[in-house]
OpenMM code with the backbone's topology and positions (N, CA, C; nanometers):
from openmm import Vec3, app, unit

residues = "UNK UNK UNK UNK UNK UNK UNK UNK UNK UNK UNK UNK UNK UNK UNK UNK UNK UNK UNK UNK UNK UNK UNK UNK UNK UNK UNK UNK UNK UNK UNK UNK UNK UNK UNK UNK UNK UNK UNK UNK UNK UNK UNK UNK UNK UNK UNK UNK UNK UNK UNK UNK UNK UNK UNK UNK UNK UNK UNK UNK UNK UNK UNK UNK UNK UNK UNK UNK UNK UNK UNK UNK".split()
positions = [
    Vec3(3.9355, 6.0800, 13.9017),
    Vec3(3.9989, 6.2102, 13.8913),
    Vec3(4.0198, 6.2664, 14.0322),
    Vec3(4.1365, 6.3212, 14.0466),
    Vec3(4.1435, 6.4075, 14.1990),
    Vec3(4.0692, 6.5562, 14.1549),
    Vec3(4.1011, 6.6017, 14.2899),
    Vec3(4.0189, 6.7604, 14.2769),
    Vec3(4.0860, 6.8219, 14.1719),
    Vec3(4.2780, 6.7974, 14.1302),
    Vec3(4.2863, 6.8770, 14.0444),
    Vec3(4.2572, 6.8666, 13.9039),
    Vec3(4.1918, 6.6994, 13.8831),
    Vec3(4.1421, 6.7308, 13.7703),
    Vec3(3.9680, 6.7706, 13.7451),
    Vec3(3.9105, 6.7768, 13.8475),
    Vec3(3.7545, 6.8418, 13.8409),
    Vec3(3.7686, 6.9219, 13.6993),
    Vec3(3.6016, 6.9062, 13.6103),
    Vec3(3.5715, 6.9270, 13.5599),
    Vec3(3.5710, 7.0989, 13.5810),
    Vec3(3.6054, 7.2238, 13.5374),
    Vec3(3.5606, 7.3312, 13.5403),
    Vec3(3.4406, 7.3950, 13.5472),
    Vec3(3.3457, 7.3375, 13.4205),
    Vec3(3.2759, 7.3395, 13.4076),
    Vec3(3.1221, 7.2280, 13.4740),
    Vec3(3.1383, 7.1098, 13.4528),
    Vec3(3.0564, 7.0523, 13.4988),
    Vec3(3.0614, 6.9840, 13.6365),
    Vec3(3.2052, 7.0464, 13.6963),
    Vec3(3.2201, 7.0200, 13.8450),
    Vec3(3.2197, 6.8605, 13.8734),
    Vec3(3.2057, 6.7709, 13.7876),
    Vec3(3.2079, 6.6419, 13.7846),
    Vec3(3.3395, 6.5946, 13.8450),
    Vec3(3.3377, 6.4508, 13.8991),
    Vec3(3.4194, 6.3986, 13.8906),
    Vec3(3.5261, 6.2660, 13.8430),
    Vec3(3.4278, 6.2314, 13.7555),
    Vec3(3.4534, 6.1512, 13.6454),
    Vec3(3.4555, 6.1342, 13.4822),
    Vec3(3.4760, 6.0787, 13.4437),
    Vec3(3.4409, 6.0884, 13.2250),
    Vec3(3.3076, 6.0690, 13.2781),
    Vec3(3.2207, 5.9374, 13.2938),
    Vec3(3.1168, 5.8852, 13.3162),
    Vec3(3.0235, 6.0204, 13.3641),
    Vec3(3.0243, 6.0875, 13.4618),
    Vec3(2.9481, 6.1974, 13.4914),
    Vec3(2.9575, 6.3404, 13.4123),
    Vec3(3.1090, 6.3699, 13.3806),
    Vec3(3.1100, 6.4332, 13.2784),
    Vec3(3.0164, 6.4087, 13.1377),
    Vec3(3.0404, 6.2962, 13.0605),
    Vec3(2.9475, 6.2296, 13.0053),
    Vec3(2.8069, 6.3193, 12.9848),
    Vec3(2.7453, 6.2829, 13.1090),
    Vec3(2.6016, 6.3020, 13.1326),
    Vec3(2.5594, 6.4492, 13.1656),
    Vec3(2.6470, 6.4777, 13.2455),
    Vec3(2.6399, 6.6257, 13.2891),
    Vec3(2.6231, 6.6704, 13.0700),
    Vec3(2.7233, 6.6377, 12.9643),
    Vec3(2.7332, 6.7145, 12.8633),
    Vec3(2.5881, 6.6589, 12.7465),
    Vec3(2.5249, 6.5943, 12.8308),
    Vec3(2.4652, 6.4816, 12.7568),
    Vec3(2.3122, 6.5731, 12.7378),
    Vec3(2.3173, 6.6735, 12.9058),
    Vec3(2.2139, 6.7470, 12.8808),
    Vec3(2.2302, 6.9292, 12.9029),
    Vec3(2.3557, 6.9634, 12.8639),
    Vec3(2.3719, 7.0649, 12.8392),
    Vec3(2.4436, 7.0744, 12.7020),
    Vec3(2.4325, 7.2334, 12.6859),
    Vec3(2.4823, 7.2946, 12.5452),
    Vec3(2.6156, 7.3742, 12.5853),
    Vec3(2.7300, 7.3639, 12.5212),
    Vec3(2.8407, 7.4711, 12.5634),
    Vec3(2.8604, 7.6488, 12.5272),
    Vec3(2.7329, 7.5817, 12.4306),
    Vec3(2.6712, 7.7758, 12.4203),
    Vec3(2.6272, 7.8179, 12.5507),
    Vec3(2.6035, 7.7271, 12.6344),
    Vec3(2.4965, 7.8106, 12.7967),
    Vec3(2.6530, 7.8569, 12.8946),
    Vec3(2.7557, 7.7919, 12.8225),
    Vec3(2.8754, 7.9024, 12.8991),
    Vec3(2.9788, 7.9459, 12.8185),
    Vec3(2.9855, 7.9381, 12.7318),
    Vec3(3.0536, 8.0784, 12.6463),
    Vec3(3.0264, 8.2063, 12.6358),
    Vec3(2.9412, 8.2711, 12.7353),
    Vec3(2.9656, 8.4386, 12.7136),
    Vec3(3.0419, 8.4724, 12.7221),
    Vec3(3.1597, 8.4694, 12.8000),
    Vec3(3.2739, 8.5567, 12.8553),
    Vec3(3.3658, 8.5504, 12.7431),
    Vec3(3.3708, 8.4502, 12.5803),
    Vec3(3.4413, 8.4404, 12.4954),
    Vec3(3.3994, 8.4719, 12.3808),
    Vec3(3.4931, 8.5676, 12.3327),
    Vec3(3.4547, 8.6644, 12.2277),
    Vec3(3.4237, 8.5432, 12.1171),
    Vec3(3.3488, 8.6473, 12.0022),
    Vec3(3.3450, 8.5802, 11.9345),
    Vec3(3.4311, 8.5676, 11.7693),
    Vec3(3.4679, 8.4566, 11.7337),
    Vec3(3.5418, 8.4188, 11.5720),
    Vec3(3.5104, 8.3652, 11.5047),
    Vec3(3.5708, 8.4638, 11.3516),
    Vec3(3.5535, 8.4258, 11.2355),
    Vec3(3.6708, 8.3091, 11.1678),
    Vec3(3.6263, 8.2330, 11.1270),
    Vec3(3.7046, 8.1267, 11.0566),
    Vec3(3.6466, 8.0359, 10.8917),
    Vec3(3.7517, 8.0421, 10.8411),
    Vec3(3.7132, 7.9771, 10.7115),
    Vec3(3.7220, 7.8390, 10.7214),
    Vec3(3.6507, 7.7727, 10.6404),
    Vec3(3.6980, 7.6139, 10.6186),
    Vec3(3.7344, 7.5883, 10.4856),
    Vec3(3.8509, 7.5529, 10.4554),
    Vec3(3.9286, 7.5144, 10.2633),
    Vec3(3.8722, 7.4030, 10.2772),
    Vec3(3.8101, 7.3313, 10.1555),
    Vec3(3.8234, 7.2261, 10.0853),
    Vec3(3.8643, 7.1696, 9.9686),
    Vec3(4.0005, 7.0697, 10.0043),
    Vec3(4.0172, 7.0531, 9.9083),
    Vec3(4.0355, 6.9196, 9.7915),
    Vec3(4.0265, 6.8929, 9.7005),
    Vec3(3.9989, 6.7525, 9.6078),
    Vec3(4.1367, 6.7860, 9.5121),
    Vec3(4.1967, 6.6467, 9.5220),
    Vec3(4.2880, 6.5961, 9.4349),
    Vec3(4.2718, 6.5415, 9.3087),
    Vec3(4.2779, 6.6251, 9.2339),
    Vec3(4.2688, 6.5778, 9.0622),
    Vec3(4.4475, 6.5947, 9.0235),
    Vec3(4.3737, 6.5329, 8.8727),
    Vec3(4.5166, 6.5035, 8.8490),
    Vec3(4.6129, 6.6683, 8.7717),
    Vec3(4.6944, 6.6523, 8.7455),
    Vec3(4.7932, 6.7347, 8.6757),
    Vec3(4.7303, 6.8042, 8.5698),
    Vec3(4.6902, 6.7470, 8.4636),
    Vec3(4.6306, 6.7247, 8.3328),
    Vec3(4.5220, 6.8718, 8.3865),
    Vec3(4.4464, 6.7403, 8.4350),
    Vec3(4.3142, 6.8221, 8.4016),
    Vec3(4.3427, 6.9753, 8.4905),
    Vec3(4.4074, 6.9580, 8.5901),
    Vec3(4.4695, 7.0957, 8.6641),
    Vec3(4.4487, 7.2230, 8.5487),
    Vec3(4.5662, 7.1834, 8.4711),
    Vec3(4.6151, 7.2649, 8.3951),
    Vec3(4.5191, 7.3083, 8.2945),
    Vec3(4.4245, 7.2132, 8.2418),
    Vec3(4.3412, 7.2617, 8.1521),
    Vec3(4.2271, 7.3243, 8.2181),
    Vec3(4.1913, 7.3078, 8.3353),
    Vec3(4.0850, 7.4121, 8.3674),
    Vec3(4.1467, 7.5517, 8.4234),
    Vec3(4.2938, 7.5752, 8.4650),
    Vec3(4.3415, 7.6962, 8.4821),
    Vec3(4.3536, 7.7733, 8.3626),
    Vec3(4.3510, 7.6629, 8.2471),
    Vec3(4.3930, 7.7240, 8.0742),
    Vec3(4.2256, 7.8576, 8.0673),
    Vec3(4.1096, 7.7024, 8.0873),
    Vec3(4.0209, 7.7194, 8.0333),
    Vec3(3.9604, 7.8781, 8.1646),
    Vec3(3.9738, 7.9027, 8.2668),
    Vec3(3.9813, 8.0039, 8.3704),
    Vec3(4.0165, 8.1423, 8.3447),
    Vec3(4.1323, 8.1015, 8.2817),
    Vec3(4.2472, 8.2172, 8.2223),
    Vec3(4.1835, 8.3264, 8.1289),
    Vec3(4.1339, 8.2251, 8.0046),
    Vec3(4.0818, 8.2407, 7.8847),
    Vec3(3.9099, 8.3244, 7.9132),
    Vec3(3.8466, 8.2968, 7.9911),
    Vec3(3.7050, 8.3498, 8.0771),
    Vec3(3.7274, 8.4727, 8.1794),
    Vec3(3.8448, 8.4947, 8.2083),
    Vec3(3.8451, 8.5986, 8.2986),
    Vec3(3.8557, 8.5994, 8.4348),
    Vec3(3.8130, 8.4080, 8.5145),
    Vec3(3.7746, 8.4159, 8.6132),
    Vec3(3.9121, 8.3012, 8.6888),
    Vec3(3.9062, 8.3406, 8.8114),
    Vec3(3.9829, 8.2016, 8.8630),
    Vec3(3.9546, 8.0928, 8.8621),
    Vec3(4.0500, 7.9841, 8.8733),
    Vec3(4.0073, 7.8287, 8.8540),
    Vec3(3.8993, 7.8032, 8.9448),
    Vec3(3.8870, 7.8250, 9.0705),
    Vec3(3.7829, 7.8096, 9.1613),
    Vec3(3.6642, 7.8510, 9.1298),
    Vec3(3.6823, 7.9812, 9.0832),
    Vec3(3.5210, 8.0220, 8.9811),
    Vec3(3.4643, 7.9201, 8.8887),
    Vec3(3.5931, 7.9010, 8.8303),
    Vec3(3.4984, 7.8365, 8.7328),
    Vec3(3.4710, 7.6985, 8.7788),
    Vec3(3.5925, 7.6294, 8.8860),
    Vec3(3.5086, 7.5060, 8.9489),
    Vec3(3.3421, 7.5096, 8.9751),
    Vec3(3.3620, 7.5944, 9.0225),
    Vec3(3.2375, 7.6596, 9.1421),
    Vec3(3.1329, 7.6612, 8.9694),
    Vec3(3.1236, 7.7132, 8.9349),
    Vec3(3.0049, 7.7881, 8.8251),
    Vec3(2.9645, 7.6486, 8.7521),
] * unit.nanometer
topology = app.Topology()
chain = topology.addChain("A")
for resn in residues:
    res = topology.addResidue(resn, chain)
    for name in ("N", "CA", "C"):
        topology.addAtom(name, app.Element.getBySymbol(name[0]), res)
């Protein structure tokens, strides 16, 4: 790496030292200056058509959304 690609953070000048330099630090020990965020994670599973429809039937009929009632 030349100087302009130096590490910012670990001032390194290689992957190999980068590497090691990250090998014994945490990137929590320099994130203060960055606020902090909220984020969701979706997951999601492919079923078929069919059964789609019959647990949105069966959802409908209970009051609750399909995901509820996945979930329950």
């Amino acid at each position: 790496m030349d100087a302009s690609n130096l590490s910012s953070i670990s001032k390194t000048q290689s992957l190999e030292e980068m590497g090691e330099f990250w090998d014994t630090h945490d990137f929590t020990e320099f994130d203060t200056d960055k606020p902090d965020i909220e984020f969701t994670v979706a997951n999601t599973v492919a079923i078929e058509a069919e059964l789609f429809l019959a647990v949105e039937d069966q959802a409908r009929r209970r009051g609750v959304s399909a995901e509820t009632l996945v979930n329950l």
